[in-house]
C-alpha positions in Angstrom: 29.7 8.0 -26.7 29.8 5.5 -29.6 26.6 3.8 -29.7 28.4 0.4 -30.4 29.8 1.2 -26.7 26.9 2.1 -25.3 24.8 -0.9 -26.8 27.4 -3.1 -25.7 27.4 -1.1 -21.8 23.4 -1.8 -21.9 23.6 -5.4 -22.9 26.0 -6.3 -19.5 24.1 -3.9 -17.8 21.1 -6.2 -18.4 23.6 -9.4 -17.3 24.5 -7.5 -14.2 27.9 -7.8 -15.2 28.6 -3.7 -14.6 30.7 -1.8 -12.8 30.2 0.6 -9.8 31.3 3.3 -12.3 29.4 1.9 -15.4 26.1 1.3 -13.5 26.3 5.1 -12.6 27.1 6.3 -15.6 23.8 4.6 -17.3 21.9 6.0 -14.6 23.1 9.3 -15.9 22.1 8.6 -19.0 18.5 8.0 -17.4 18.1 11.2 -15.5 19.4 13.4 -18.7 16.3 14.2 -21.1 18.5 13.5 -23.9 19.2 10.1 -24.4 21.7 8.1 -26.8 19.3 6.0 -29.4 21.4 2.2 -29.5 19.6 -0.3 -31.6 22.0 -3.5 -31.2 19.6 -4.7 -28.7 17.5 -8.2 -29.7 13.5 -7.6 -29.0 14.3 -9.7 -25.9 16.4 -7.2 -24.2 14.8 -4.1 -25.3 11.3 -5.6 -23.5 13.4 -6.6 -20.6 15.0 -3.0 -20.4 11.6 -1.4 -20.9 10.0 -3.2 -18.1 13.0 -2.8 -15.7 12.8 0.8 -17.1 9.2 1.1 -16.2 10.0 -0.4 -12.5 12.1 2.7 -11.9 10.3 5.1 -12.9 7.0 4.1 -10.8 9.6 4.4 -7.9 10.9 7.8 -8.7 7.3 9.3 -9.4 5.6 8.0 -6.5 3.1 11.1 -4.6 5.4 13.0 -2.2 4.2 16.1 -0.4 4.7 19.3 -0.8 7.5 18.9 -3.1 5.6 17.5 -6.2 4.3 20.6 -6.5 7.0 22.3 -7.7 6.7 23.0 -11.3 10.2 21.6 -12.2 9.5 18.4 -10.3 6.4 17.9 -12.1 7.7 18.6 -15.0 10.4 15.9 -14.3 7.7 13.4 -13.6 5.9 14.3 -16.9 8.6 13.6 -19.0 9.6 10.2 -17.1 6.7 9.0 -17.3 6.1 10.1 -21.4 9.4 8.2 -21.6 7.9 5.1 -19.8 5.0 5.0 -22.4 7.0 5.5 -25.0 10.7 4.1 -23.9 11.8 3.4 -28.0 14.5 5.3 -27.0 15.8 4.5 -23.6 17.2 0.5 -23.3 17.3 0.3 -19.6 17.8 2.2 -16.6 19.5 0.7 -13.5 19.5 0.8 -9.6 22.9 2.2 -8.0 24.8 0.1 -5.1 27.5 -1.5 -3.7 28.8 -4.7 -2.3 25.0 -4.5 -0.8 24.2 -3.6 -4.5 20.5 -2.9 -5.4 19.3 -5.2 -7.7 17.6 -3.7 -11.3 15.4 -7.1 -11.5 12.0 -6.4 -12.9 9.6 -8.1 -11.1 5.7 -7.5 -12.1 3.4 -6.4 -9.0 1.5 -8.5 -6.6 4.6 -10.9 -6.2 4.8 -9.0 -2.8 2.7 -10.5 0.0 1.0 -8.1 2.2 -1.4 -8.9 4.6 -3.1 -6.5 7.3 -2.9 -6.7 11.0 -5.9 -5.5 13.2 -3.9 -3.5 14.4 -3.8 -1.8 11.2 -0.1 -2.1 10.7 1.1 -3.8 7.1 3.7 -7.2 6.8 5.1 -6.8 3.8 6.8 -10.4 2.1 9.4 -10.8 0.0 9.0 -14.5 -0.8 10.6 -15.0 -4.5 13.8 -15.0 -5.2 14.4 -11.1 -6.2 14.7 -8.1 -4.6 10.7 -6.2 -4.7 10.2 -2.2 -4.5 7.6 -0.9 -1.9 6.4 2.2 -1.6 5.8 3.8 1.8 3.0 6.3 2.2 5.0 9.1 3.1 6.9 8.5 -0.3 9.9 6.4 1.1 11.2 3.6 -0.8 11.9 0.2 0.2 13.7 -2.4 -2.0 13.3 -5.9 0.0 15.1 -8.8 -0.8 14.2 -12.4 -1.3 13.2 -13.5 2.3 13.2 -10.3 3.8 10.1 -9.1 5.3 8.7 -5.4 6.7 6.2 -4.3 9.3 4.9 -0.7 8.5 1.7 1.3 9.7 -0.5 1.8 6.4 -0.6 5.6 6.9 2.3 7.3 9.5 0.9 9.1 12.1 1.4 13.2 11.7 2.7 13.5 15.1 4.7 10.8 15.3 8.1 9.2 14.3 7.8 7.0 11.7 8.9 3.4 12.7 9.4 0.2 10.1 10.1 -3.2 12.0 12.7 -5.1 9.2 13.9 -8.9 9.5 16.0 -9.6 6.9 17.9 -7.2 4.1 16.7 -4.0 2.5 17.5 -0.6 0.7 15.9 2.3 2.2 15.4 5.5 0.5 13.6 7.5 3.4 11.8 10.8 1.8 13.1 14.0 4.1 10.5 15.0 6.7 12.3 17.6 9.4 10.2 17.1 12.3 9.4 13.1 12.0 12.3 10.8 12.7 12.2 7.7 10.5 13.3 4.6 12.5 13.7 1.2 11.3 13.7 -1.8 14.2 15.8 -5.0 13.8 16.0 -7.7 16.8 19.8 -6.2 17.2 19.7 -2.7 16.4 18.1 0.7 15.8 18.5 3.0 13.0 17.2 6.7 13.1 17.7 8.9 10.1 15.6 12.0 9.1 16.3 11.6 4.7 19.1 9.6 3.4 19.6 5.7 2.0 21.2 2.9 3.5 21.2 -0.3 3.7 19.8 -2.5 6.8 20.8 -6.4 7.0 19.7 -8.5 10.1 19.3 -12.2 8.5 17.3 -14.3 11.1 19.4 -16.9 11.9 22.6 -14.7 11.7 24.3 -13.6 14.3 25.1 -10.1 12.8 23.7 -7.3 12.0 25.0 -4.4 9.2 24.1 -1.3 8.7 25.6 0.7 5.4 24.9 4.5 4.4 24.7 5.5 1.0 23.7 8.9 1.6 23.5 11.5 4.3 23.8 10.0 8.0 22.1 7.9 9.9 22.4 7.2 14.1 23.0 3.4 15.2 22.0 2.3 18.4 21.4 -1.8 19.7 18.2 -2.3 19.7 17.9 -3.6 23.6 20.3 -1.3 25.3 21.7 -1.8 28.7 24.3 0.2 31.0 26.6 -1.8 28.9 25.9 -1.3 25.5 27.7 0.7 23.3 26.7 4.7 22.7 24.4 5.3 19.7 27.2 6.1 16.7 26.7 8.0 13.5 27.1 6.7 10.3 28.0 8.6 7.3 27.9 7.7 3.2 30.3 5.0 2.4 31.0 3.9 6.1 29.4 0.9 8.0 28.7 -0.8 11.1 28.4 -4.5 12.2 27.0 -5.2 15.5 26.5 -9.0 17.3 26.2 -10.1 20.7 29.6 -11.3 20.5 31.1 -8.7 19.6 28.6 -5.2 20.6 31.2 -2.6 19.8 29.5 0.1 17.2 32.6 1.5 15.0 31.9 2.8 12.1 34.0 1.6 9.3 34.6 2.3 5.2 32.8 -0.2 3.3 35.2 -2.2 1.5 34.2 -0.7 -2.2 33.1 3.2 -1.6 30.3 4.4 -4.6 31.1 7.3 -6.4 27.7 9.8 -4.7 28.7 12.7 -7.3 30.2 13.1 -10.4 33.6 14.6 -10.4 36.4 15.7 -12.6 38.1 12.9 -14.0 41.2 15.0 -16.2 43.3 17.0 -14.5 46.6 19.0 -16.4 48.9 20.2 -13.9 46.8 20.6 -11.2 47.7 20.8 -7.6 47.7 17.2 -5.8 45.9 18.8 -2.7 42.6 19.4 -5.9 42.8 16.1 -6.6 42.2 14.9 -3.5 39.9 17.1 -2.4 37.9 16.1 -5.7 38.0 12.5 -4.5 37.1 13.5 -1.0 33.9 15.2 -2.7 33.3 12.6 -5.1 33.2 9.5 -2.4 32.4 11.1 0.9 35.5 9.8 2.6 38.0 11.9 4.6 41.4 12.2 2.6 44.1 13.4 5.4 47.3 14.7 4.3 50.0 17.0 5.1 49.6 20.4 3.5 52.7 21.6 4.2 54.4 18.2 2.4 52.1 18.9 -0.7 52.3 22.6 -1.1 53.1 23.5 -4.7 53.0 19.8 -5.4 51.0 19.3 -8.8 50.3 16.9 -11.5 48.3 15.6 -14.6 46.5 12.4 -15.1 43.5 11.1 -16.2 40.9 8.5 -14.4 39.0 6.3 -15.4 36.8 3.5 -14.1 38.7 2.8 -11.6 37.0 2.6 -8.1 38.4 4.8 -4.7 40.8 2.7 -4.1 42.0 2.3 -8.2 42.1 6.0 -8.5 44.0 6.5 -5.2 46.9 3.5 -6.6 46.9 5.7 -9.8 48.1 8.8 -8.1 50.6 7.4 -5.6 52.4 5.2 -8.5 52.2 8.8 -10.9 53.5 10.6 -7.5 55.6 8.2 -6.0 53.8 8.2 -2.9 51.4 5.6 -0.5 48.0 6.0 1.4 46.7 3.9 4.3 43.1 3.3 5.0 42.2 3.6 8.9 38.6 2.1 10.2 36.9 6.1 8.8 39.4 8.0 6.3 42.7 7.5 4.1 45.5 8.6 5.3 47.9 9.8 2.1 51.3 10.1 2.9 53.8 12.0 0.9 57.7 13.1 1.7 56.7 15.7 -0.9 57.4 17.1 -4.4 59.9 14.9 -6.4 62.5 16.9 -8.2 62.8 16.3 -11.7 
């Protein structure tokens, strides 16, 4: 990577003016212990980058049972947090999203308001105007935006699930515990996951309520269910669902801009179309129906780049001559087969 690119990468990183693609590939960049040594930053940026930096890692290196005591992981920790000290060679390091994007803001602590109940239970406030990180004690992450507020138990109970009451927006990034359910309570619904990230939205005042996986799969129930309510559904990465009084149907749905959740090939020389799709399926987590028989032998060569899904997906059909629909949970490609030359 030129550093001229990559200085140039960090410096609209730091404007939020990144793409889906970008912002991942930077956060690459972060988790590899060899990083790329720009210098075209001004003093202003690098301190910014640094401190944002420094956010990040606090989250990633929070206490988590069990797990931080594997050797590797500490090792891990070690060298982020030397980095952190250090950081004259790392210009910034960003949070991944969507359109429900995380944002990388810095903010310093004790901007978030946290008062105690006598019950014992935390409200955590979000009263500025960024998003705030908060750290659970079982080593979940929350990121809460402006307005947003969460009620929590100080310590979870060992033989309990653990519960969260949200109003408003926020990024979870629940640590995996097998035998405790972690549930997060909105006035409209209920959202049970064991480990993964999603987004929750329930805006007082709007009549809507989101909920949007990033990763693994969470189960969506309304929060005050009667013989009429809709079944709990299940919610996987890059899908969705929307839930109001008015309309209490629960159907999961693809996001309208799928993340890329692992790298994938981007090159491919004469490789079968059925590969390619099946590395796109991979990379985005969204079924990719097709008709095997209509592809067999099919293949071709092209190259990606930073286009999203949907980009890559246009790429293919105009190099194959081909179309793809999108139903409310996969993409339906449709092909009349291979083209004779």
């Amino acid at each position: 990577m030129k550093p001229s690119y990559l200085a140039d990468l960090l410096k609209r990183y730091l404007q939020d003016n990144t793409t889906e693609g970008e912002t991942w590939t930077v956060d690459q960049w972060y988790e590899a212990r060899d990083m790329p040594r720009p210098k075209a930053l001004t003093p202003a940026e690098q301190a910014a980058a640094k401190a944002r930096a420094w956010q990040r890692i606090q989250a990633r290196t929070r206490p988590r049972p069990v797990v931080w005591q594997r050797p590797a992981v500490r090792w891990a920790a070690a060298a982020m947090l030397g980095a952190g000290l250090g950081l004259s060679w790392l210009n910034t390091a960003p949070q991944t999203g969507s359109g429900l994007a995380i944002p990388p803001t810095f903010v310093p602590a004790g901007q978030l308001t946290t008062t105690t109940e006598p019950s014992g239970w935390q409200v955590s406030t979000n009263s500025t105007r960024r998003a705030l990180p908060l750290a659970l004690a079982d080593g979940s992450t929350v990121t809460l935006r402006p307005g947003s507020r969460l009620r929590y138990p100080a310590q979870f109970a060992a033989s309990r699930e653990r519960v969260v009451e949200l109003r408003g927006e926020a990024f979870f990034d629940v640590f995996h515990e097998s035998k405790r359910h972690f549930r997060v309570l909105t006035p409209q619904l209920e959202t049970t996951v064991l480990g993964t990230s999603f987004w929750v939205r329930a805006v007082p005042g709007q009549a809507e309520a989101t909920v949007e996986v990033r990763s693994g799969a969470v189960s969506v129930q309304p929060r005050l269910a009667s013989p009429a309510s809709p079944k709990a559904v299940v919610v996987r990465p890059n899908q969705q669902v929307v839930y109001s009084l008015a309309k209490p149907a629960l159907q999961p749905v693809l996001v309208a801009e799928p993340v890329l959740l692992r790298p994938q090939p981007l090159h491919f020389d004469e490789r079968p179309v059925a590969e390619v799709l099946a590395s796109l399926q991979a990379g985005y987590g969204v079924p990719i129906r097709y008709d095997g028989a209509a592809l067999a032998g099919c293949t071709v060569s092209l190259s990606f780049g930073a286009e999203d899904l949907f980009g890559k997906l246009d790429l293919l059909c105009k190099t194959l001559g081909t179309s793809y629909d999108r139903t409310n949970e996969a993409i339906i490609f449709r092909s009349l087969g291979c083209q004779s030359e």
